[in-house]
Backbone as a chain_set.jsonl record, in Angstrom:
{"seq": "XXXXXXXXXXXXXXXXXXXXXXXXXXXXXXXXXXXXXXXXXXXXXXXXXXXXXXXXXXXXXXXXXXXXXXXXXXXXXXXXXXXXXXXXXXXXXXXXXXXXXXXXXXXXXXXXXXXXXXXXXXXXXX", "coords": {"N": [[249.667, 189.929, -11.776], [252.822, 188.167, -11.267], [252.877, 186.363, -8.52], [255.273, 185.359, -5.642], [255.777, 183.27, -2.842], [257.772, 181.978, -0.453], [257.913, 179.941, 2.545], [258.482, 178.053, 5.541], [261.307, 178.27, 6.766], [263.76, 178.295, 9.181], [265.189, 177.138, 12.233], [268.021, 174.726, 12.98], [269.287, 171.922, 14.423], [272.72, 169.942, 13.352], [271.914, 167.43, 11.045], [269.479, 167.597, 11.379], [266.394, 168.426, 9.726], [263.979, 170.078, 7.221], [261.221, 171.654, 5.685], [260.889, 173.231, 2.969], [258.412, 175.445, 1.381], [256.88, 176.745, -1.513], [254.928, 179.081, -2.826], [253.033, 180.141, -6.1], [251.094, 182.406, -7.461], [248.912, 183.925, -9.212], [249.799, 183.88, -11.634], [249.367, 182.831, -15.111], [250.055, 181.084, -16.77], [250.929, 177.531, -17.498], [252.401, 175.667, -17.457], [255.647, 175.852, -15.72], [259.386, 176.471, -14.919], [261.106, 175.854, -11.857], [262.755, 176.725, -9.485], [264.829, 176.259, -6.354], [266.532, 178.475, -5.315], [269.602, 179.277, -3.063], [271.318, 181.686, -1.29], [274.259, 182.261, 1.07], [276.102, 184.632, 3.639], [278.49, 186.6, 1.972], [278.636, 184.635, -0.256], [278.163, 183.489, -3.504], [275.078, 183.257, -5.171], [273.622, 180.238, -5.488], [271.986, 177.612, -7.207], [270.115, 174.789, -5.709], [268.105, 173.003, -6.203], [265.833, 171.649, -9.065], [262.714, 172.136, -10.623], [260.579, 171.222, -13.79], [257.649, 171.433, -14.472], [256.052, 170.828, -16.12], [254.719, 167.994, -18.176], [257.143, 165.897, -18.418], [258.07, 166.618, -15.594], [260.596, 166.959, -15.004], [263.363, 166.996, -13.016], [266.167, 168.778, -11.197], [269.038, 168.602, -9.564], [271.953, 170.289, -7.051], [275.156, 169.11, -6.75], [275.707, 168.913, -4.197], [273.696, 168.714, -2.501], [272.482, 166.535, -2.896], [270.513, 163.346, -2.685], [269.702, 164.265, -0.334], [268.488, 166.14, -0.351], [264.796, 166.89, -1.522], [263.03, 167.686, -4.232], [259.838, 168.658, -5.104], [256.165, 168.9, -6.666], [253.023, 170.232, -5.633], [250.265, 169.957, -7.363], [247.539, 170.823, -6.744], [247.667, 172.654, -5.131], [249.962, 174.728, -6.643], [251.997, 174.828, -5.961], [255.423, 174.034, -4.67], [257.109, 172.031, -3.026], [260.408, 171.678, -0.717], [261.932, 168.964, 0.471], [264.302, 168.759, 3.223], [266.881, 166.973, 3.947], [269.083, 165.366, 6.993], [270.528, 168.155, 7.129], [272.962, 169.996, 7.253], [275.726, 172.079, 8.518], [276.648, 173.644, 6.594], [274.612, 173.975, 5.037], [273.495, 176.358, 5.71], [271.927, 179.282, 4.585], [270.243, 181.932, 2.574], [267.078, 181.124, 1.565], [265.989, 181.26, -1.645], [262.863, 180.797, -3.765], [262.227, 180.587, -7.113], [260.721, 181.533, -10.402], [260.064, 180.657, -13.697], [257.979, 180.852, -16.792], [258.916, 179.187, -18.56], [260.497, 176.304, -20.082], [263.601, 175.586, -18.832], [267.294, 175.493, -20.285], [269.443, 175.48, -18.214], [268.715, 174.806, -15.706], [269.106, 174.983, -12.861], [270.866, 177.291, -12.999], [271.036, 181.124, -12.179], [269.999, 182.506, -14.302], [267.657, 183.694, -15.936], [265.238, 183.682, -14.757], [262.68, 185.443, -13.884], [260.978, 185.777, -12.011], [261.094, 186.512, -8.343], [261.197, 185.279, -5.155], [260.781, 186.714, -2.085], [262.339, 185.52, 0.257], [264.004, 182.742, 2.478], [265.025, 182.201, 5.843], [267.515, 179.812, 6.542], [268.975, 178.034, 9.04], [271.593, 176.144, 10.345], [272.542, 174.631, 13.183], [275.663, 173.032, 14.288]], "CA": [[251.024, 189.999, -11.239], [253.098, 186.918, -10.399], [253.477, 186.545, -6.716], [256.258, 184.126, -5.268], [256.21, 182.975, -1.548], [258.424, 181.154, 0.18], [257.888, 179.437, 3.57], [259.41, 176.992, 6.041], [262.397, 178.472, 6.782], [263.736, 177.985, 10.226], [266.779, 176.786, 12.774], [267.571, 173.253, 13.448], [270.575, 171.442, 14.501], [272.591, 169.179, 12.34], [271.52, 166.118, 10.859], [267.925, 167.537, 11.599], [265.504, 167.66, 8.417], [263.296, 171.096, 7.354], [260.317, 171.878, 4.695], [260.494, 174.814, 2.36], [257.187, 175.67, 0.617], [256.775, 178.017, -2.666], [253.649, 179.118, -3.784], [253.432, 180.972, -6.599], [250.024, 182.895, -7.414], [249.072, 184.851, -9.797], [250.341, 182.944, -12.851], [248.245, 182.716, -16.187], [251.221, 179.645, -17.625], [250.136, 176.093, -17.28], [253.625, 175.064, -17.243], [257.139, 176.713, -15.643], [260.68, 175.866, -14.406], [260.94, 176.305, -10.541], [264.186, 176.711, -8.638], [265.414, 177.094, -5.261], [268.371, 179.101, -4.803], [270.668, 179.61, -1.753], [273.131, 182.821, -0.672], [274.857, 182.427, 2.343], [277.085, 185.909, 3.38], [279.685, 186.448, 1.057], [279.198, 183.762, -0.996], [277.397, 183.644, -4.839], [273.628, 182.849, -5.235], [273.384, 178.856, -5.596], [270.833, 176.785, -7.76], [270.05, 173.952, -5.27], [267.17, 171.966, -6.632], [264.629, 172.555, -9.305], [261.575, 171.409, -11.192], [259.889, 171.716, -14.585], [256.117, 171.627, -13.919], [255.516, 169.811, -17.589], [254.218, 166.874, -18.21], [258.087, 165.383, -18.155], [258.511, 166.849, -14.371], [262.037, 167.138, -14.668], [264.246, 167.678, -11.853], [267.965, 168.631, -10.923], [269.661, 168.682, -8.021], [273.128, 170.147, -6.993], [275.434, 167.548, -6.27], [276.078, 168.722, -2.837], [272.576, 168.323, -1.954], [271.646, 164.935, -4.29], [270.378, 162.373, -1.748], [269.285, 164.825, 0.851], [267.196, 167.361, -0.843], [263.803, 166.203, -2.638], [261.866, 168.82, -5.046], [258.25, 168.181, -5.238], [254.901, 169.687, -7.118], [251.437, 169.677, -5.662], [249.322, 170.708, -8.576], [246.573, 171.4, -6.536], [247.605, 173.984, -4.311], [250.501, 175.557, -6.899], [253.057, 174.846, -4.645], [256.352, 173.059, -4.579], [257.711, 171.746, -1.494], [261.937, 171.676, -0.645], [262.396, 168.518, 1.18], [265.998, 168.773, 3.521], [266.852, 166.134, 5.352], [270.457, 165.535, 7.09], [271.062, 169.361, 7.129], [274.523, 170.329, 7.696], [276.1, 173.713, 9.386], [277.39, 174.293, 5.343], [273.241, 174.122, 4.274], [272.774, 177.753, 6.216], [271.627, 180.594, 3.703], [268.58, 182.363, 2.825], [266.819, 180.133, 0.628], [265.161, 181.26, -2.474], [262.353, 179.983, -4.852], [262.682, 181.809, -8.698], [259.814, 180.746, -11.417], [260.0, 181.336, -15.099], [257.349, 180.182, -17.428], [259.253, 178.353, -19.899], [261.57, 175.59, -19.552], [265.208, 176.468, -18.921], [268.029, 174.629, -20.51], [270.134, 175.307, -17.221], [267.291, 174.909, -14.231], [269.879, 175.832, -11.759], [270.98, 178.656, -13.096], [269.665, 182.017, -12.18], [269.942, 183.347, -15.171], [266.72, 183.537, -17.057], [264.398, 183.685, -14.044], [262.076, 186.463, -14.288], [260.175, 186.562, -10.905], [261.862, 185.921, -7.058], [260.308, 185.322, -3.742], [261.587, 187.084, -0.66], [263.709, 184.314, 0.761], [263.332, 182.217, 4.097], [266.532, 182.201, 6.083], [267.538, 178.691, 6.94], [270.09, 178.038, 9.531], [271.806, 174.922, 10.733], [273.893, 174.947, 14.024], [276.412, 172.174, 14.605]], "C": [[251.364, 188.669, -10.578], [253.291, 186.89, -8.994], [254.449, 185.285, -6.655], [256.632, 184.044, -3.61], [256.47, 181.999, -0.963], [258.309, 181.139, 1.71], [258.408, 178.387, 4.326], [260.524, 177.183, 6.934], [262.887, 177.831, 8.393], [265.169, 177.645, 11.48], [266.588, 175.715, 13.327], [268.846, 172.575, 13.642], [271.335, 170.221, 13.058], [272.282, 168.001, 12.368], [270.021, 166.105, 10.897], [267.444, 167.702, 10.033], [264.166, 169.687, 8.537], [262.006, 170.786, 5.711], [260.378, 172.862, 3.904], [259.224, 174.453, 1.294], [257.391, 177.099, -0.497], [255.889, 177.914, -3.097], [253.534, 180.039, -4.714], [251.673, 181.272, -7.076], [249.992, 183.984, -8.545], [249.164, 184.924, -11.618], [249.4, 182.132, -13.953], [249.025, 181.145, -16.926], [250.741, 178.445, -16.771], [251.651, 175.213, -16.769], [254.891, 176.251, -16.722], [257.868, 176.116, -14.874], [260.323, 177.197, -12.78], [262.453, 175.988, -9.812], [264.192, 176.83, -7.733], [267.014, 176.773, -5.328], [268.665, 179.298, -3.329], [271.492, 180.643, -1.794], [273.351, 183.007, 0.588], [275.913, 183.666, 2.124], [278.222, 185.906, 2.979], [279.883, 185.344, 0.355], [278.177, 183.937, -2.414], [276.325, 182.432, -4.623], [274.024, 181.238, -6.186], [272.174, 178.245, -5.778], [271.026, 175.41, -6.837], [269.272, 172.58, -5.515], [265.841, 172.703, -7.695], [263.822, 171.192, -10.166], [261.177, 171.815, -12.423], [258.434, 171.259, -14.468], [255.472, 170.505, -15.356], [255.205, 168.367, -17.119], [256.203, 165.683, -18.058], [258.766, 165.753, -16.422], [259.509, 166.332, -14.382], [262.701, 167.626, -13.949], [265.743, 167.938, -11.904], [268.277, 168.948, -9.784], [271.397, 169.475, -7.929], [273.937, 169.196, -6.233], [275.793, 168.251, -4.817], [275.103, 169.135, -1.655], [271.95, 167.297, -2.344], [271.768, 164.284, -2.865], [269.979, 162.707, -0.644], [268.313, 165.647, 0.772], [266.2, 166.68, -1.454], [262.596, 167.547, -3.036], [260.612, 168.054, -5.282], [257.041, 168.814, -5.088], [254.051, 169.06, -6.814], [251.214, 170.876, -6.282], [248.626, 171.483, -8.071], [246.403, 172.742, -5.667], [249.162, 174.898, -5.065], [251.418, 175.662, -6.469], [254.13, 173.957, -4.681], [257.362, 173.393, -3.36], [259.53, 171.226, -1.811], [261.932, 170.422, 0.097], [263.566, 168.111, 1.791], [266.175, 168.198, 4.562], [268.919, 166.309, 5.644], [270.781, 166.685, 6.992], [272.258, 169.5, 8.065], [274.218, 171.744, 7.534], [275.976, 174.351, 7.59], [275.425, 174.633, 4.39], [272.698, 175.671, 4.64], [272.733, 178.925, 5.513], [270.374, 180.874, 4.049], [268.178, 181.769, 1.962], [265.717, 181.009, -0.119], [264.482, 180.804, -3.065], [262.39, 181.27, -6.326], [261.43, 180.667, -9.563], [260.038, 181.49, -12.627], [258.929, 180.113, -16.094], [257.464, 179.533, -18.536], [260.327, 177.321, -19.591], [262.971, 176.006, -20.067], [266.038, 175.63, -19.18], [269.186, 173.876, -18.837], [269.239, 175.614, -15.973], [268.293, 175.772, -12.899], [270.435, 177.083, -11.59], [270.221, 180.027, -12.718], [269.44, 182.878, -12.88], [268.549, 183.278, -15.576], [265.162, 183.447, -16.184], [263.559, 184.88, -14.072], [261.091, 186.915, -12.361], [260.985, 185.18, -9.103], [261.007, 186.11, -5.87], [261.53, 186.319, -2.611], [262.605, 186.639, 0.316], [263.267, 183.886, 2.472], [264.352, 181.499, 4.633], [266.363, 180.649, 6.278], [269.227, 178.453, 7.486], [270.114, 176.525, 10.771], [272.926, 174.686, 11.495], [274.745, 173.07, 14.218], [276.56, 171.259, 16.067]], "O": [[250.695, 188.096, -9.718], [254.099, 187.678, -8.503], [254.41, 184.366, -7.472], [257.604, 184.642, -3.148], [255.656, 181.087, -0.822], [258.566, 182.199, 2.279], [258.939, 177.571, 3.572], [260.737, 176.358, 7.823], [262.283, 176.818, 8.746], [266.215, 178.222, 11.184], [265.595, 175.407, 13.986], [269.598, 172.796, 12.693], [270.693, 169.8, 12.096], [272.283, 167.358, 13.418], [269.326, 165.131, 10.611], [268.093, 167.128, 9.159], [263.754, 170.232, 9.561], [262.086, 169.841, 4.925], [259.586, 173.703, 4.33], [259.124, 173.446, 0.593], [257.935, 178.172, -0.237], [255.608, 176.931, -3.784], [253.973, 181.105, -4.283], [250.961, 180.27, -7.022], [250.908, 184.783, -8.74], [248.749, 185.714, -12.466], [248.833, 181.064, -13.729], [248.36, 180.3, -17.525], [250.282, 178.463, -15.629], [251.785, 174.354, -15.897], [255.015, 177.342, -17.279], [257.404, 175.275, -14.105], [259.833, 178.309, -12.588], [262.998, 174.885, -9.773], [263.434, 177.772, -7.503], [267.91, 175.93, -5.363], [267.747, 179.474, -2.528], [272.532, 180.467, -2.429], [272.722, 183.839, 1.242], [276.488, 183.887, 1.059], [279.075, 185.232, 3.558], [281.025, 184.91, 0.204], [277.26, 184.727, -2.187], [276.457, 181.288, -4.188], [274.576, 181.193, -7.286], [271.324, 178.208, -4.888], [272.059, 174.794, -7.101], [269.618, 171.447, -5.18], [265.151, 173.696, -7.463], [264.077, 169.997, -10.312], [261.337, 173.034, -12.485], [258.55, 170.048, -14.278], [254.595, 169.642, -15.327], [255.393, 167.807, -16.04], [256.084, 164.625, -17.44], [259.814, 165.218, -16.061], [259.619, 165.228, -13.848], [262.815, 168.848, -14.047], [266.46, 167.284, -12.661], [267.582, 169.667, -9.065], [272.11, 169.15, -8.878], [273.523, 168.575, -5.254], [276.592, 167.435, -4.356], [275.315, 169.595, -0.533], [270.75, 167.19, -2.088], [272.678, 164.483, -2.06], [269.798, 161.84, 0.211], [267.439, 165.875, 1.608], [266.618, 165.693, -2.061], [261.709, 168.091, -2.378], [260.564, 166.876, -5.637], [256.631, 169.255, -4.014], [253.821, 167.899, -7.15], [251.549, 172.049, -6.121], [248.632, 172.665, -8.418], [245.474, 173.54, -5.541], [249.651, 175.725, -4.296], [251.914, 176.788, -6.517], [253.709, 172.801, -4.737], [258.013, 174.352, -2.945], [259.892, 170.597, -2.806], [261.915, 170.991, 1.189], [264.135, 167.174, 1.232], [265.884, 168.504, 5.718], [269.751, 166.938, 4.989], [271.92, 166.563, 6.542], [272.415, 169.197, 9.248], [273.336, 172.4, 6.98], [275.315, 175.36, 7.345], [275.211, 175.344, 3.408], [271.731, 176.174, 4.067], [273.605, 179.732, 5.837], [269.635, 180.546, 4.978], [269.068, 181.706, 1.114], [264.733, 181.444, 0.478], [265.081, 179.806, -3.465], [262.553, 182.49, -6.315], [261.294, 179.454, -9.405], [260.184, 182.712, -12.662], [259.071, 178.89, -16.101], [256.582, 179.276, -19.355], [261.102, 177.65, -18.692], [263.372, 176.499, -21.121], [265.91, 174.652, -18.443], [269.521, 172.745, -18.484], [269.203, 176.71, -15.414], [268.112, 176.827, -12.291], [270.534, 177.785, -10.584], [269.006, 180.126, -12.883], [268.857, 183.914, -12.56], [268.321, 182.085, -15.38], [264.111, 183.2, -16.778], [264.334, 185.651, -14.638], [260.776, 187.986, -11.842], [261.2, 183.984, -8.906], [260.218, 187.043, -5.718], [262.757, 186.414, -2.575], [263.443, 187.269, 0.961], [262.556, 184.445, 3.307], [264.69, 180.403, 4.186], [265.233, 180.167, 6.201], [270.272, 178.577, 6.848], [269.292, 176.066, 11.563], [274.05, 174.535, 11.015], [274.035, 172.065, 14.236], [277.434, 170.398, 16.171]]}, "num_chains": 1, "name": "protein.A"}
C-alpha cells in the first residue's frame, strides 16, 4: 500500500520562508510524477509545484509561485521537499502532496493522481 505524508506545515508571517516534506512509502515504481496541491476555503484545489522523479527530473511551477517556491527530490530518503520562501497572506491553504507512478502530461493537474496525503495546513498572517 502506497503511503503519502506530508510535513512542515506551519504559521509564519509574511515574507517569512517554510519547508514542506512528502514522503511517500510503500511504492514498488522506480519512477513517478509528484505534485503539491493547495485548497484554501472556498476556493478550487491548486497544482503549485511538481516533479517527475525520472531521469529528466522535470519540474513545473505555477506562475504565482515561480521564483519563490523550489521542488526538490532526495532519492535517498524518498522524499521531496516544498521550498517557500517570501510567503504571502494569499499562500494560506492546506497544502497537499499527490503521487502517480507514471509521468503526467499536465503535472499540475489533479487529474490523474491516484494516491493523496492528508494535507499540512499552511498559514501566512500579514
Amino acid at each position: 500500500t502506497v503511503q503519502v505524508v506530508e510535513s512542515g506545515g506551519g504559521s509564519v508571517q509574511s515574507g517569512g520562508a517554510l519547508r514542506l516534506s512528502c514522503t511517500v512509502s510503500g511504492n514498488t515504481f522506480s519512477r513517478y510524477s509528484l505534485t503539491w496541491f493547495r485548497q484554501a476555503p472556498g476556493k478550487e484545489r491548486e497544482g503549485v509545484a511538481a516533479i517527475y522523479t525520472g531521469s529528466s527530473r522535470r519540474t513545473e511551477y505555477a506562475d504565482s509561485v515561480k521564483g519563490r517556491f523550489t521542488i526538490s527530490l532526495d532519492n535517498t530518503k524518498n522524499t521531496v521537499s516544498l521550498q517557500m520562501n517570501n510567503l504571502k497572506p494569499e499562500d494560506t491553504a492546506m497544502y497537499y502532496c499527490a503521487v502517480q507512478s507514471t509521468i503526467l502530461m499536465r503535472l499540475l493537474s489533479p487529474d490523474g493522481y491516484s494516491y493523496w496525503g492528508q494535507g499540512t495546513q499552511v498559514t501566512v498572517s500579514s
